[in-house]
C-alpha positions, -999 to +999 in steps of 0.1 A: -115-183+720-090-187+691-056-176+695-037-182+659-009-165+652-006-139+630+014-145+597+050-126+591+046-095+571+011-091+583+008-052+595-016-028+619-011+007+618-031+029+647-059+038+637-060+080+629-082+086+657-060+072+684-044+096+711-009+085+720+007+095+754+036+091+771+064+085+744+032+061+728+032+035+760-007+047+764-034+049+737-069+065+740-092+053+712-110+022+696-153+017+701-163+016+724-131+038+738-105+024+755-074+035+772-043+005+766-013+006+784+019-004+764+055-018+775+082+000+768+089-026+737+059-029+726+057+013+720+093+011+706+081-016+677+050+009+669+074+035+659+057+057+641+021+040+638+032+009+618+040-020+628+047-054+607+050-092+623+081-104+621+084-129+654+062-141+681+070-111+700+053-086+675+025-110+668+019-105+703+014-069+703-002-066+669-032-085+683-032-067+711-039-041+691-062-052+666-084-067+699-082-032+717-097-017+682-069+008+689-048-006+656-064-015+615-049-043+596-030-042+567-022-077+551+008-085+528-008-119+515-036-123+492-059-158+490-063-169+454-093-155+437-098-195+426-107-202+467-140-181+465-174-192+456-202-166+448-235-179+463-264-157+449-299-161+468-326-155+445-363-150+447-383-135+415-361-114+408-344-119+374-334-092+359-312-086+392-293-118+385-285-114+349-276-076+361-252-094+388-240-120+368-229-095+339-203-077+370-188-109+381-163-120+356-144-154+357-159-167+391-179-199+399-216-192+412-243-209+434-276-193+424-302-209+448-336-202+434-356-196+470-392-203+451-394-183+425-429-181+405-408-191+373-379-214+377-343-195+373-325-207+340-291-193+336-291-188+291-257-202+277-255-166+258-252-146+289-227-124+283-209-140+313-177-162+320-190-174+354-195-213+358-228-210+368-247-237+393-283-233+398-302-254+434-338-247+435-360-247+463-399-254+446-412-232+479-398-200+495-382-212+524-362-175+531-330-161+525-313-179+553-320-212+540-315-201+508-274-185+516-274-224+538-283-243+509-258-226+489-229-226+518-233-266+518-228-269+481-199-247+482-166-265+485-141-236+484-121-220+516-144-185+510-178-180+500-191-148+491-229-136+495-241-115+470-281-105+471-293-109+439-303-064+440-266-060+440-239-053+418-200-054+432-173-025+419-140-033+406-120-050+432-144-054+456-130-090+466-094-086+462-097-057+490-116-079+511-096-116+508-067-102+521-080-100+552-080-137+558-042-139+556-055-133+595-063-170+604-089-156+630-108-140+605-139-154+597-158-125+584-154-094+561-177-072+541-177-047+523-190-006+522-228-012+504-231+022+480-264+030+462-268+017+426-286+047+411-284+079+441-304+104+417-335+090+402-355+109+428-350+128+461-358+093+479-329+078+466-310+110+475-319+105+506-313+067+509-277+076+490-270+091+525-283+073+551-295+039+539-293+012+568-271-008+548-243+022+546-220+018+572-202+045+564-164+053+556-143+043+584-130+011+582-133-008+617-135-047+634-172-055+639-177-056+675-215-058+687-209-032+712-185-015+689-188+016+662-203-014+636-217-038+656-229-057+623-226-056+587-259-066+563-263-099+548-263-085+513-228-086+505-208-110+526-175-126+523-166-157+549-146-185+561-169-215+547-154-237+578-166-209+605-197-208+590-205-239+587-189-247+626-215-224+638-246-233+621-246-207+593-277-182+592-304-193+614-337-203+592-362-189+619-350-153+617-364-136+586-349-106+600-320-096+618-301-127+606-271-114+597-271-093+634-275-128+649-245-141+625-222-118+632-226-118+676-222-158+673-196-156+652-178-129+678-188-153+708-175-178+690-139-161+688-139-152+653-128-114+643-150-098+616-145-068+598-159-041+578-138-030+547-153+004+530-126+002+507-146-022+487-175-015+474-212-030+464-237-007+448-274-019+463-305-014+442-325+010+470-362+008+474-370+042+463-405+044+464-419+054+492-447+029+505-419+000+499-391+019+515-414+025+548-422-008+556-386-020+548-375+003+575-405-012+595-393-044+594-360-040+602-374-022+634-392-056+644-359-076+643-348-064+676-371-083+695-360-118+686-328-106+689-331-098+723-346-128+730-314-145+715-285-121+728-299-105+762-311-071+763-279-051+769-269-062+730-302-042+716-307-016+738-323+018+719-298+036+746-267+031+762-257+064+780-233+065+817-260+072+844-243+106+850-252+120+816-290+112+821-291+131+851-271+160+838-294+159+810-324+159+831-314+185+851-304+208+826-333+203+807-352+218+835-336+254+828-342+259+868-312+277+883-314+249+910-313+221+875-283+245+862-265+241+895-273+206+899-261+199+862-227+212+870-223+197+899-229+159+882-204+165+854-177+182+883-186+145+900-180+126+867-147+144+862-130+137+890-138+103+885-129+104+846-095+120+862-082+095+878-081+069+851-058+095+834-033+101+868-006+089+852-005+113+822+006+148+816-019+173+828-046+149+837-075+175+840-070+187+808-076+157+791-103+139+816-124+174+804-119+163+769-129+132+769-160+139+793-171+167+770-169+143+739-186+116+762-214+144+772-225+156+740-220+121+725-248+111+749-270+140+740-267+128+704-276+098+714-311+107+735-324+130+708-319+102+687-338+077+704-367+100+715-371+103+677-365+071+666-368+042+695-389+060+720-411+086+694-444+071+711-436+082+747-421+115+730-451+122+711-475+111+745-453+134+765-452+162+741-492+162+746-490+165+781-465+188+788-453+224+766-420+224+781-415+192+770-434+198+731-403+227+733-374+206+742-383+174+720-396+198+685-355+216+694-335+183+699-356+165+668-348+199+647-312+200+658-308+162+656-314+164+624-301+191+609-268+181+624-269+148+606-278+168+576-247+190+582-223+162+584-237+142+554-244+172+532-216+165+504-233+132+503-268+132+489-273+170+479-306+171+497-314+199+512-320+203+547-352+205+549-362+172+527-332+157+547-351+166+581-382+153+570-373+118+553-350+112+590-380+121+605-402+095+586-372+073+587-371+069+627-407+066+630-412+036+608-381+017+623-395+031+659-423+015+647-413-015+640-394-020+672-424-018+689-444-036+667-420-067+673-421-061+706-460-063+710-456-097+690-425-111+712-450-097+743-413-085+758-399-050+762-364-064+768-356-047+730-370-011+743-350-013+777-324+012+777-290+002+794-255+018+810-223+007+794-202-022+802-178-009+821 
């Protein structure tokens, strides 16, 4: 475990959705949801959300509070542009790179050529400033290798991995270097946005809800956390961390930048995930490729399990409570009803006394169960749709109660997620229902498909939390 110190004039300010209590000496917040208990002098130097280093002591706490996910950073300093090499793996795909290489302006680039039917030339009349380097492999030996090749020819403190389908927006890595001013940083990457979002409702779609989107809210990557990973397509990283632990590893054609990120965090390391920078991604749009991309991320659970332990990749991760309060309100018995209240009525006393020592207790133990009820529900109509649609679909055949309650909770799964993306894409909701729908069965798909070929289920168990 690493334990630098901050730099003076680095700052955290709580994050928005933090609850503060008693004068600020205890926050509620962070993912997964915590509640940290504060000294006196610690809440004083929070003030009013903002705090900056400016001795050991407030190092101390601003940690604390980046660790607890409670707090976001917000450095002063800025690495020199100069200590960042672009590393661009490359596989048949041309046009991509002189696309790429016409956003980046000034920087110095490793393209590795990972195979490509035709050698990769870089024309002197480019229309670019970059100093251009170009490694090639003479057979596809995968991206990993590829980013590893590249990552040992680099010599500068950063490297940045850019996919050759990409193209980065203004500023995209000024937003993102500050973030090593943190000397436990190793990791940081930015929001990936769709290159073109209208060419067809597809792209609409994928505009919304791509796997690669991680959304708006900035956060540490954590792997049992809001973002437990960010995607290998745009990457910016410590060279010396990466190289310490190996770099991407060469047997996973999938999932490699999950596995990256969880060593790195065993390691020590803090990553994050920056949405104020951004890097548009050319989407597969069509729909036969666009399946079986979403297949084939579904298969990288499986070594990933085998890696990590099951409780990393579980489809589900719900408090034992909520299942059966599920269950036995799903039976609509007046015996199921009763029994339902009586679980939660449990679970809140329990919830309760982690919050004795705050102002009306009950109160907010009921708020926090509630958000941690219908949270769950969320999350089993999702994975009945997505992880588990096979034993959904075998069960909806055997039972009509149960064809009732999975055709409601798939109808109002979606059409929730339609309702809070709906300024996004412009679909309407009833496209939007059925590409989720197609979506969850061809990553469900492929998480079972893996897990046929890994001949484990450890990567369709479902799991409680860590307390």
């Amino acid at each position: 475990m690493r334990h630098d110190r901050l730099p003076d004039g680095f700052g955290v300010r709580i994050d928005p959705r933090v609850r503060a209590y008693s004068g600020g000496r205890i926050l509620i917040g962070g993912s997964p949801a915590r509640l940290l208990r504060l000294a006196p002098e610690a809440a004083e130097m929070i003030g009013d959300g903002y705090l900056e280093v400016t001795d050991p002591k407030s190092a101390v706490v601003a940690r604390r509070l980046l660790d607890s996910g409670v707090a976001n950073p917000r450095p002063q300093l800025l690495p020199s542009l100069d200590d960042v090499t672009v590393i661009v793996p490359l596989r048949n795909n041309a046009d991509g790179l002189a696309r790429l290489l016409a956003a980046l302006r000034g920087h110095t680039v490793i393209v590795v050529d990972d195979g490509s039917d035709r050698p990769v030339r870089i024309p002197e009349s480019r229309g670019t400033r970059c100093r251009v380097t170009v490694l090639r492999h003479d057979e596809g030996q995968g991206p990993s290798a590829a980013r590893n090749a590249g990552l040992r020819a680099a010599t500068t403190e950063f490297v940045a991995f850019l996919d050759a389908d990409v193209v980065p927006r203004s500023g995209w890595l000024e937003v993102m270097l500050g973030h090593f001013s943190d000397p436990e940083v190793a990791l940081v990457a930015p929001r990936i946005v769709a290159l073109d979002p209208e060419s067809n409702s597809l792209a609409r779609y994928e505009h919304t809800r791509s796997s690669l989107d991680l959304g708006r809210r900035e956060a540490a990557v954590q792997s049992r956390g809001l973002v437990s990973y960010v995607p290998s397509a745009a990457l910016l990283v410590r060279r010396q961390a990466l190289l310490a632990e190996g770099g991407f590893d060469e047997s996973m054609r999938v999932a490699e930048d999950v596995d990256l990120c969880w060593r790195l965090e065993r390691a020590g390391w803090r990553l994050r995930y920056e949405p104020a920078a951004h890097v548009a991604h050319d989407h597969r749009v069509s729909f036969p490729s666009w399946f079986a991309r979403k297949l084939f991320y579904g298969t990288g659970a499986a070594s990933l399990a085998e890696r990590h332990g099951k409780g990393m990749v579980a489809p589900l991760s719900v408090p034992p409570w909520m299942v059966v309060a599920s269950l036995l309100f799903a039976t609509m018995s007046k015996w199921g009803l009763l029994g339902g209240v009586v679980t939660l009525v449990t679970a809140l006393a329990r919830l309760r006394r982690v919050f004795t020592a705050l102002d009306n207790p009950t109160r907010i133990a009921s708020i926090y169960l509630a958000r941690g009820f219908f949270s769950g529900l969320w999350q089993l109509a999702s994975a009945m749709c997505r992880h588990y649609w096979p034993v959904t679909l075998l069960a909806m055949l055997a039972s009509r109660r149960i064809r009732r309650i999975a055709v409601t909770m798939a109808v109002a799964d979606g059409l929730a997620d339609w309702f809070t993306h709906r300024d996004a894409g412009g679909l309407d909701p009833f496209r939007y229902l059925a590409y989720k729908r197609l979506d969850d069965i061809a990553y469900g798909t492929g998480l079972w498909l893996g897990a046929y070929r890994a001949r484990s289920v450890e990567a369709l168990e479902p799991t409680a939390p860590a307390r």
